[in-house]
DODOSE-301284 format. One line per 2 residues: their letters; for each residue x, y, z of N, C-alpha, C. Coordinates in steps of 0.001 Angstrom, whole numbers. Layout:
BEGIN
A> X Y Z X Y Z X Y Z | ...
END
This chain:
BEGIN
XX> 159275 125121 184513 160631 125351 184009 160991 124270 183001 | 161703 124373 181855 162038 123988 181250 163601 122838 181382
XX> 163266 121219 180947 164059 120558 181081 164293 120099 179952 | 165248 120684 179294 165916 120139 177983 167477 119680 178049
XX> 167408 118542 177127 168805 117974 177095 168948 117877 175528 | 169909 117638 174732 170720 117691 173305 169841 116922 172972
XX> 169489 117401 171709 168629 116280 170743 169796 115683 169756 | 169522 114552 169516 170351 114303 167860 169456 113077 166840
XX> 169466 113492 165938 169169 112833 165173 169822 112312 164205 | 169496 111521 163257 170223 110531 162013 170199 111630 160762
XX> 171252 111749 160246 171096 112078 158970 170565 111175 157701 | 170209 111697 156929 169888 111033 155521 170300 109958 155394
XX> 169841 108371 155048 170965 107311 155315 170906 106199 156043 | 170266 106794 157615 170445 105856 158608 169274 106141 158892
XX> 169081 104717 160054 167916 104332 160479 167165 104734 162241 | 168308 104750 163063 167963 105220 163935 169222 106388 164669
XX> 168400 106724 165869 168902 108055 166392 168699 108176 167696 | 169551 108823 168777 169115 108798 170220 168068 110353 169716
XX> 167521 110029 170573 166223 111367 171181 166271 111913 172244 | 166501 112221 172954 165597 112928 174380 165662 114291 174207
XX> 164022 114747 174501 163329 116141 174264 162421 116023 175316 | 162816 116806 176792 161630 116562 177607 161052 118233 177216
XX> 159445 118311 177404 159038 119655 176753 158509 120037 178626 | 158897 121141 178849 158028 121791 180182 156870 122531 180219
XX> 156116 122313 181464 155004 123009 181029 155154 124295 180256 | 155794 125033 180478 156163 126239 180102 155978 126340 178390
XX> 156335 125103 177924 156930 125466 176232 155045 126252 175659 | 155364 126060 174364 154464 126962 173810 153532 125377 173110
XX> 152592 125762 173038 151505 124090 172129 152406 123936 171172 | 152848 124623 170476 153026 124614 168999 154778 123236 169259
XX> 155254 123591 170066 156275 123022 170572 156236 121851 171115 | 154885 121115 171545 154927 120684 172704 154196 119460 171358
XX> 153291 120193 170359 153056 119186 169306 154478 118573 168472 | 155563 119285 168228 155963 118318 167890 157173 117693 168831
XX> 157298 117623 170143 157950 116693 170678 157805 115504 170702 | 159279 115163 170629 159428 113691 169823 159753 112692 171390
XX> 160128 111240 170739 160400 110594 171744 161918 109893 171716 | 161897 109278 172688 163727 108627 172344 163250 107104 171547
XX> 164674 107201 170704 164091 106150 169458 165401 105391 170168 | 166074 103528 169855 166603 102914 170051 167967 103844 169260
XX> 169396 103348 169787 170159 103791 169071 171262 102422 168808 | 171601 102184 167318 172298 100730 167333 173654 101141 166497
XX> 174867 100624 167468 176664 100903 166774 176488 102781 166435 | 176413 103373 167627 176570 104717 167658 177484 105195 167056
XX> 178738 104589 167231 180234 104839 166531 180101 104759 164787 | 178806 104225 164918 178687 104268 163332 177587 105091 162402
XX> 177143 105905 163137 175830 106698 162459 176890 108415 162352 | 176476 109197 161566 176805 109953 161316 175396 111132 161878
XX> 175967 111725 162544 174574 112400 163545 174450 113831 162650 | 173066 114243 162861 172826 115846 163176 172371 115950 164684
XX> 173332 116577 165031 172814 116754 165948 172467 118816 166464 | 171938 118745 167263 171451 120635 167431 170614 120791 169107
XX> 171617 121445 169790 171278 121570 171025 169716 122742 170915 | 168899 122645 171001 167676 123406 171853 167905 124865 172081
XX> 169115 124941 173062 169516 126312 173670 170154 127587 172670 | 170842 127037 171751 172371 127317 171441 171473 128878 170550
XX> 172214 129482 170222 171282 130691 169887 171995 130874 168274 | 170967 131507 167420 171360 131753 166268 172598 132313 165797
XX> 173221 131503 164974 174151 131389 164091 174589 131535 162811 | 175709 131904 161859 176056 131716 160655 176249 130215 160605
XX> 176973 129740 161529 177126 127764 161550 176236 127292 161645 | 175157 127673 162556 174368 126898 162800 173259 126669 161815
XX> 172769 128127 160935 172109 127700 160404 172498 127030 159395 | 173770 127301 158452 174488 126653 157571 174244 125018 157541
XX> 174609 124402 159206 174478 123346 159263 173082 122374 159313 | 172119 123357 159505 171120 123314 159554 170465 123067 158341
XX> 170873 123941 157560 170517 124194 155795 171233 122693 155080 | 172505 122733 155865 172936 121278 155238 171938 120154 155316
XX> 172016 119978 156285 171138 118885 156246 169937 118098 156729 | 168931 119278 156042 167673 119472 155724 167129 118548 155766
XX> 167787 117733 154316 167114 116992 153489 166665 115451 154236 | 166102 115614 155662 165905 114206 156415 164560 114558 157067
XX> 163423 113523 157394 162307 114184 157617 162861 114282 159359 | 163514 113318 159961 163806 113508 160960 164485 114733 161948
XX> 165278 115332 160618 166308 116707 161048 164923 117659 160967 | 164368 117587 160416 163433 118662 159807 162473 118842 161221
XX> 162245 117927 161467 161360 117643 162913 162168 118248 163861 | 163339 118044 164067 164156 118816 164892 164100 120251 164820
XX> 164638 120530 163656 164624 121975 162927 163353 122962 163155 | 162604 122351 163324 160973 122866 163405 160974 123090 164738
XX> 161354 122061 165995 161369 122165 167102 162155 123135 167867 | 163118 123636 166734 164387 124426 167394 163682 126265 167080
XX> 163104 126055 165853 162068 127253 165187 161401 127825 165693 | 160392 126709 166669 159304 126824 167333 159645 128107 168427
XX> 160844 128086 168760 161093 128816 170264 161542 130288 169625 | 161288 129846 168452 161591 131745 168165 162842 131990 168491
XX> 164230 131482 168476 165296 132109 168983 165266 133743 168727 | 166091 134599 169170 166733 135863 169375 167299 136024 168011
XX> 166920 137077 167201 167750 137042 165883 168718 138167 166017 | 169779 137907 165867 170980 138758 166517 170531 139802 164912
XX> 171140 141124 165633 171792 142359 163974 172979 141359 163419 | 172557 140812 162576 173605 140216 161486 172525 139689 160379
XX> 173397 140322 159524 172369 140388 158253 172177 138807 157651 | 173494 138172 157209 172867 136770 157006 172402 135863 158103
XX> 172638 136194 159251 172076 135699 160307 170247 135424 159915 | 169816 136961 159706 168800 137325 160290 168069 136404 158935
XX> 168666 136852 157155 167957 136175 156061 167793 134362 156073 | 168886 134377 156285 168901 132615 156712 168449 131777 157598
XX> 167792 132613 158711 166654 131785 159635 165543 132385 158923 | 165094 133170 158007 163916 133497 157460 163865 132292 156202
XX> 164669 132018 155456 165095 131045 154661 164678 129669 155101 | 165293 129108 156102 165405 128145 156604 163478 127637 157224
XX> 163401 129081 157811 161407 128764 158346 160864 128884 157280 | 161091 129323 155815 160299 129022 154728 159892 127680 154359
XX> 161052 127030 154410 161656 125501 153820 160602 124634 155117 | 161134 124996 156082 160463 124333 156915 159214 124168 157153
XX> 158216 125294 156803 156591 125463 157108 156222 124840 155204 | 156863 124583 154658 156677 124344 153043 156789 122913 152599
XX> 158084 122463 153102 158072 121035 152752 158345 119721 153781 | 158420 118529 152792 158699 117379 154004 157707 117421 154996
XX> 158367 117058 156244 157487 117282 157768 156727 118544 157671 | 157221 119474 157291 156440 120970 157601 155401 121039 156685
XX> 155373 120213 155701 154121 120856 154952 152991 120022 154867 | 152529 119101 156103 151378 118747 156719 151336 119239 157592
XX> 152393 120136 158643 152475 120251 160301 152037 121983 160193 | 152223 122714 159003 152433 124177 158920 152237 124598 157574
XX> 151597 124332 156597 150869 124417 155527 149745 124691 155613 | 149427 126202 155534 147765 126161 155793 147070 126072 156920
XX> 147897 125929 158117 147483 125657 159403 147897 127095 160267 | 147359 127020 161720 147678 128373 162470 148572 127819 162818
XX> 149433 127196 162967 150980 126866 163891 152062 127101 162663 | 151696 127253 161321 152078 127742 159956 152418 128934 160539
XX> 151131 129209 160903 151203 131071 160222 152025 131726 161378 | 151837 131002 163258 153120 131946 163578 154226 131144 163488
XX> 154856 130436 162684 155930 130286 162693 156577 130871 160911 | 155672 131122 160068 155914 132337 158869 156010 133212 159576
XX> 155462 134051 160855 155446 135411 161152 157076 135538 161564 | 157447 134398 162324 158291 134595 162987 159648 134636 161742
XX> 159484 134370 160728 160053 134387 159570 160227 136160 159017 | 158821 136462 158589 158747 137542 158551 159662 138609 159592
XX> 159280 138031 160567 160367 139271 161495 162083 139083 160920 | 162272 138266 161042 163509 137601 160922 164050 138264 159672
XX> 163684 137912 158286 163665 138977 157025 163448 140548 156909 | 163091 140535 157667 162278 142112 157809 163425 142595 158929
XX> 164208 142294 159206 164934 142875 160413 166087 142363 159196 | 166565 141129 158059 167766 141717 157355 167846 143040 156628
XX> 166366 143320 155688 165935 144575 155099 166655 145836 155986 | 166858 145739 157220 167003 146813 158216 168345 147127 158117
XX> 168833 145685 158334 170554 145491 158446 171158 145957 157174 | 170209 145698 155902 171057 145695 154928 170054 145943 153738
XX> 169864 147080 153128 168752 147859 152363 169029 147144 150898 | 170580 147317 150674 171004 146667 149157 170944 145089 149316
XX> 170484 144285 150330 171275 142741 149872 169447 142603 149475 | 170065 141690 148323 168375 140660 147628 167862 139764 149074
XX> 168346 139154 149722 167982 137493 150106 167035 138757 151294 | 167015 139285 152040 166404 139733 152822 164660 140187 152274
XX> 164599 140771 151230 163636 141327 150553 162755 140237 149988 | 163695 139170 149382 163029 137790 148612 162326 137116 149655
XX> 163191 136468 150780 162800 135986 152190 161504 136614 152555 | 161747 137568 153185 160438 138541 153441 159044 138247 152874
XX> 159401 138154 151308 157932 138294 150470 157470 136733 150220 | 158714 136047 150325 158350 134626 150293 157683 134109 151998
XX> 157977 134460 153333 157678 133921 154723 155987 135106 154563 | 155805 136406 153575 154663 136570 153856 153671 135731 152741
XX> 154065 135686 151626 153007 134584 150934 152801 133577 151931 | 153829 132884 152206 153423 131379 153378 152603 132374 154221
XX> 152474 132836 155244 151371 133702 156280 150313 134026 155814 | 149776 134893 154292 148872 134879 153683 148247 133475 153526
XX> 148850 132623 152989 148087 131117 152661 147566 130766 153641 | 148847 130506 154430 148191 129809 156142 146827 130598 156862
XX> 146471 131594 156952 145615 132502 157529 144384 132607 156324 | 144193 132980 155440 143244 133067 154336 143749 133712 153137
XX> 142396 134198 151958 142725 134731 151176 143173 136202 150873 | 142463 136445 152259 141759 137905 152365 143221 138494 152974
XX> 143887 137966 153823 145031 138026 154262 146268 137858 153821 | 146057 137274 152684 147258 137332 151805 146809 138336 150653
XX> 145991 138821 150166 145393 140011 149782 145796 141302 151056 | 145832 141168 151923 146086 142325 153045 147767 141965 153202
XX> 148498 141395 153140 149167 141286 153017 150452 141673 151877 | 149678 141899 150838 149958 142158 149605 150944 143725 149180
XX> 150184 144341 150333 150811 145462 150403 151811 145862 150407 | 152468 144696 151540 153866 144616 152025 154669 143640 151064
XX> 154612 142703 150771 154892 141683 149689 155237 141777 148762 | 154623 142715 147779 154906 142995 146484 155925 144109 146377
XX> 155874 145147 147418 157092 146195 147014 158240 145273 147419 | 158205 144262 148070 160181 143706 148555 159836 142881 147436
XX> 159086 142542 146619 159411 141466 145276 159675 142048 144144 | 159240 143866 144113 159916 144449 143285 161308 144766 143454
XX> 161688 144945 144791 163030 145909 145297 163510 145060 144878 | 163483 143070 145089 164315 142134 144625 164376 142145 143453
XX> 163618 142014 142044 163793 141842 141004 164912 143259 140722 | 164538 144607 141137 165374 145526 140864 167182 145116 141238
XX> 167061 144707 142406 168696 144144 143166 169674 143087 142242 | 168551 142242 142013 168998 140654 141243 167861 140133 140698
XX> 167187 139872 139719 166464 139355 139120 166739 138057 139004 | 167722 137650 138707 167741 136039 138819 168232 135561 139781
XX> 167833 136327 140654 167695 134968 142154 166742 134466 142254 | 166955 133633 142710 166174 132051 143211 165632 131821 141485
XX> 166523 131581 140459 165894 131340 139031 164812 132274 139005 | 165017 133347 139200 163726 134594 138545 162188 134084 139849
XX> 162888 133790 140601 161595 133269 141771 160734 134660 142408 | 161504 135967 142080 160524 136791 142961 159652 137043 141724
XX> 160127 137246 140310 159325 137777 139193 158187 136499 139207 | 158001 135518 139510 157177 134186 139788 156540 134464 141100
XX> 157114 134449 142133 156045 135155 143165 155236 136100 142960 | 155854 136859 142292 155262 138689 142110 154189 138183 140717
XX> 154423 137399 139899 152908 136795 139448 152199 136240 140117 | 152549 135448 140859 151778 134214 142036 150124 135280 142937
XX> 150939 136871 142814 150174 137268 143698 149390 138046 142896 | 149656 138570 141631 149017 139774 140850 147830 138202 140521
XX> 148210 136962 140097 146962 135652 140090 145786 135313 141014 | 146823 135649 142415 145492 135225 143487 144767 135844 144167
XX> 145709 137664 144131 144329 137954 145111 143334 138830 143960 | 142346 139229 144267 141242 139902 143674 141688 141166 142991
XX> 140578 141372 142194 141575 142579 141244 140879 143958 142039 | 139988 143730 142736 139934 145124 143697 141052 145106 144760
XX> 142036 144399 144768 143024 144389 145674 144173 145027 144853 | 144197 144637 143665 145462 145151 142394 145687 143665 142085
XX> 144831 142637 141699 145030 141630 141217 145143 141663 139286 | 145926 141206 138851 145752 141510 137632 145987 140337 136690
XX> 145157 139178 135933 145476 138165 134748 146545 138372 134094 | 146873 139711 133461 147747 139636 132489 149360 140475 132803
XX> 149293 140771 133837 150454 141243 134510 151010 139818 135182 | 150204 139204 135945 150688 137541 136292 150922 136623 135052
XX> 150068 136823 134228 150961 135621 133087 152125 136632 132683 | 152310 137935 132448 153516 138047 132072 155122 138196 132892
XX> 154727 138262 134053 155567 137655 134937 155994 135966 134930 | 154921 135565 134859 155041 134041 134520 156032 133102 133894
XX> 155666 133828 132565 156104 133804 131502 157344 133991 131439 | 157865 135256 132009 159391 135334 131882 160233 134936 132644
XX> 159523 134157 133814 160217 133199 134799 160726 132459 134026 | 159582 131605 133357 159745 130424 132630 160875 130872 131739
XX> 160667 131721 130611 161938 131997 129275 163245 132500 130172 | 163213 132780 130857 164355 133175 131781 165463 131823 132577
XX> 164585 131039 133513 164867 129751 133953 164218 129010 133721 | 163673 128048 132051 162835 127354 131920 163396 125688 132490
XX> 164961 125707 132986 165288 124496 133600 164760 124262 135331 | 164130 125631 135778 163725 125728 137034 162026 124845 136876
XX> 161697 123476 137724 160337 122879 137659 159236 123654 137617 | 159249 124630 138840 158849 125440 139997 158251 126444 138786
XX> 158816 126899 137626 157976 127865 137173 157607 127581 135949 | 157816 126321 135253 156925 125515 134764 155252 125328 135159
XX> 155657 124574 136721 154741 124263 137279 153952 125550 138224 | 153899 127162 138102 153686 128141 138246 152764 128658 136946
XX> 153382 128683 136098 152840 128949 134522 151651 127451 134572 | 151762 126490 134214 150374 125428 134350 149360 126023 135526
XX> 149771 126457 136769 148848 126493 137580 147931 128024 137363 | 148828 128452 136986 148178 130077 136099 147160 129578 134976
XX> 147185 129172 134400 146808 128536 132802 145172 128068 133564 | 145762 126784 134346 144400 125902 135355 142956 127002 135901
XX> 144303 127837 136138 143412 129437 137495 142835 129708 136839 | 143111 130191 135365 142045 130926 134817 141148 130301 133819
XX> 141289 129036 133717 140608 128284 132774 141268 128311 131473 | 142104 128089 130658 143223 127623 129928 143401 126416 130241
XX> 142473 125412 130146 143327 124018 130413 144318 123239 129511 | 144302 123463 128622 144548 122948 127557 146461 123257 127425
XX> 145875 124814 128289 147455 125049 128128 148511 124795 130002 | 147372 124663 130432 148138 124302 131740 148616 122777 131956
XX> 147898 121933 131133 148233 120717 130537 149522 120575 129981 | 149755 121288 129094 151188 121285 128288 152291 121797 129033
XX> 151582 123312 129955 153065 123293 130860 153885 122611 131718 | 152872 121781 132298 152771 120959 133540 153359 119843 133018
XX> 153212 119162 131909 153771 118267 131497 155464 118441 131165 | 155603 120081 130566 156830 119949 130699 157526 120410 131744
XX> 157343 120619 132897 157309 120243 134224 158213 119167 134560 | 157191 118330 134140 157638 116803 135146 158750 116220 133948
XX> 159065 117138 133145 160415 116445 132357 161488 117027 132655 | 161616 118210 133793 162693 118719 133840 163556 117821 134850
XX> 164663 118452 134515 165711 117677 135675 166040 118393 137230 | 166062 117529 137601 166155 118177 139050 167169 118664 139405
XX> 167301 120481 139841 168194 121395 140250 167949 121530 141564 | 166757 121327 142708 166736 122130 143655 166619 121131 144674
XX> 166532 121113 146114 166659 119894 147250 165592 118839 146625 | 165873 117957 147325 164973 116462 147481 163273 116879 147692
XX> 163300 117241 148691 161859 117625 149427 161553 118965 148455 | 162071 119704 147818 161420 120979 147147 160757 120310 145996
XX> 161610 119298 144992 161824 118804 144191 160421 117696 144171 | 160543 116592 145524 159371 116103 145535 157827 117436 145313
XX> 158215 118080 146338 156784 119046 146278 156229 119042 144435 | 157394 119343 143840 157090 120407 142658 156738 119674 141631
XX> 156980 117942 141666 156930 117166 141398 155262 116914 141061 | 154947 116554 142410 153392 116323 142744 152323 117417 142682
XX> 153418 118838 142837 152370 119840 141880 151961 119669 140134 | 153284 119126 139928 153421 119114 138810 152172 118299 137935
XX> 152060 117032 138525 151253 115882 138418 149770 116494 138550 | 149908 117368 139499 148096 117475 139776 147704 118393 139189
XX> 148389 119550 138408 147998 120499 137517 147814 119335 135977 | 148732 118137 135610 148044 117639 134625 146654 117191 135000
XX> 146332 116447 136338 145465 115760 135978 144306 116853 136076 | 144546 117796 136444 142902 119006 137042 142762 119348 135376
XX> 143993 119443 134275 143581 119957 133199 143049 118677 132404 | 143646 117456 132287 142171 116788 131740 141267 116885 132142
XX> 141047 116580 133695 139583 116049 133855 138833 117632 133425 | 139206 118661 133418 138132 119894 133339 138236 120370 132028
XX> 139101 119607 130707 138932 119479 129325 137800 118622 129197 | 138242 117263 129493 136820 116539 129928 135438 116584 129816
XX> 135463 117164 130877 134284 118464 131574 133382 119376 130228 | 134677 119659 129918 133977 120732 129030 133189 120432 127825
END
C-alpha cells in the first residue's frame, strides 16, 4: 500500500525545499526511479514553494500551476513524479490537451530529457500523453491544441521506441498535423507544418517519406515564424540530414542569433541543437 505525504519543492530562485516522498511497494519502477529524498529546509517563511500533492487528481489549476512553474529542474522532478501515476483524465477538453502538453515538456526537456528521451520510461509516459490528447480530439473535433498535442506526444513515442515505430506511427501523426495546420496554422509558430516536415525527413520513403515535401514544409515554418529558434534549427538539421552542409551551417547559425521567445529549458534545448548542427556542418564540409 501506498504511503504518500505532500511533496513541495522550491521554485526557480531558491535553494532548498522540504521533501518527503515515501514510494510503496506497489508504485510502478518508473516511479520508484525517480523518488526523491527530503532535502534540509532553511527560514521556510521565506521560500516561495511549489508545492503539488501526489493524490489530487487532474485539473484546469492544477495543471496551469504546473505549467507555471516548470521552469525549475526540481518542480520538473516532481511533475514527472506526479505523471508517472497516470492520473484519471477527466472529459474536459483542456483538461485532457494540457496534461498531454505538459508530458511533452516533461519527457523533452530539463530533468526529462536524460530521464525520458529515447528511453522506455519515455515512451510510456509519451503513451500516456497520447491517450490524454487523443481523448481531447474526442471531446472536441474543432479545437487545434488536442490534434497538435497528439502528433507532438506521438513523435516523442516514435523516437523513444525506434525508427521503425515512429515510421508505424506515422500513420496516426501526420493526419492530426494536417487537421492542425487546417484549424490554425500558426500555432505553436507554424510548429505542426515543422513537425509534419520533421516526419516526411525521417522516416523512409517506402513509408511516405519525402526530401522535398519536408524542406518545403520547413521552409515555410521558417518564412512564416523565422523569430521562432526551433525552426531555424529544424531547417539546419534538414540541410545536415540530407547532406547540404554548407547550408545547414548557415541556418543553424542563424539560429543561435535569435532571441529568445519560448521557456528557459526549451530555449536551452534549441540552443545546443542549435550549436551542434553548426559544428556536424563543418566538420563534414571538412570531410569532404
Amino acid at each position: 500500500m501506498r504511503n504518500l505525504t505532500l511533496i513541495t519543492l522550491a521554485t526557480a530562485g531558491f535553494s532548498y525545499a522540504a521533501v518527503v516522498f515515501a514510494v510503496g511497494n506497489t508504485e510502478s519502477t518508473l516511479v520508484k526511479k525517480i523518488g526523491l529524498e527530503s532535502v534540509p529546509l532553511t527560514n521556510e517563511s521565506e521560500l516561495k514553494r511549489f508545492v503539488l500533492n501526489p493524490s489530487e487528481p487532474l485539473s484546469n489549476k492544477l495543471l496551469d500551476y504546473a505549467w507555471q512553474n516548470r521552469e525549475n529542474i526540481d518542480n520538473q522532478k516532481m511533475i514527472a513524479s506526479y505523471l508517472a501515476r497516470k492520473p484519471n483524465i477527466p472529459k474536459n477538453y483542456d483538461v485532457a490537451w494540457k496534461t498531454a502538453r505538459l508530458v511533452y515538456f516533461i519527457g523533452n526537456y530539463g530533468y526529462g530529457e536524460k530521464e525520458f528521451l529515447d528511453t522506455e520510461s519515455g515512451a510510456q509516459l509519451f503513451y500516456y500523453g497520447i491517450a490524454a490528447a487523443q481523448k481531447a480530439t474526442e471531446l472536441n473535433g474543432k479545437g487545434i491544441e488536442g490534434y497538435y498535442w497528439y502528433a507532438y506526444c506521438q513523435s516523442a513515442y516514435g523516437r523513444a521506441k525506434s525508427v521503425l515505430a515512429m515510421a508505424a506511427n506515422a500513420n496516426d501523426a501526420m493526419p492530426a498535423l494536417r487537421k492542425a495546420i487546417e484549424l490554425n496554422p500558426s500555432y505553436g509558430n507554424y510548429g505542426a507544418e515543422r513537425m509534419l516536415g520533421f516526419y516526411y525527413q525521417e522516416i523512409p520513403v517506402i513509408f511516405g517519406g519525402s526530401e522535398d515535401k519536408a524542406l518545403e514544409l520547413i521552409k515555410s515554418a521558417v518564412a512564416k515564424a523565422p523569430q521562432d529558434r526551433s525552426n531555424w534549427v529544424a531547417l539546419g538539421q534538414y540541410y545536415n540530414h540530407f547532406g547540404y552542409y554548407e547550408s545547414g551551417g548557415q541556418a543553424c547559425k542563424k539560429a543561435l542569433n535569435v532571441a529568445n521567445i519560448d521557456g528557459e529549458f526549451e530555449e536551452l534545448r534549441y540552443m545546443r541543437e542549435a550549436k551542434e548542427c553548426v559544428d556536424k556542418a563543418k566538420s563534414r564540409e571538412m570531410s569532404n
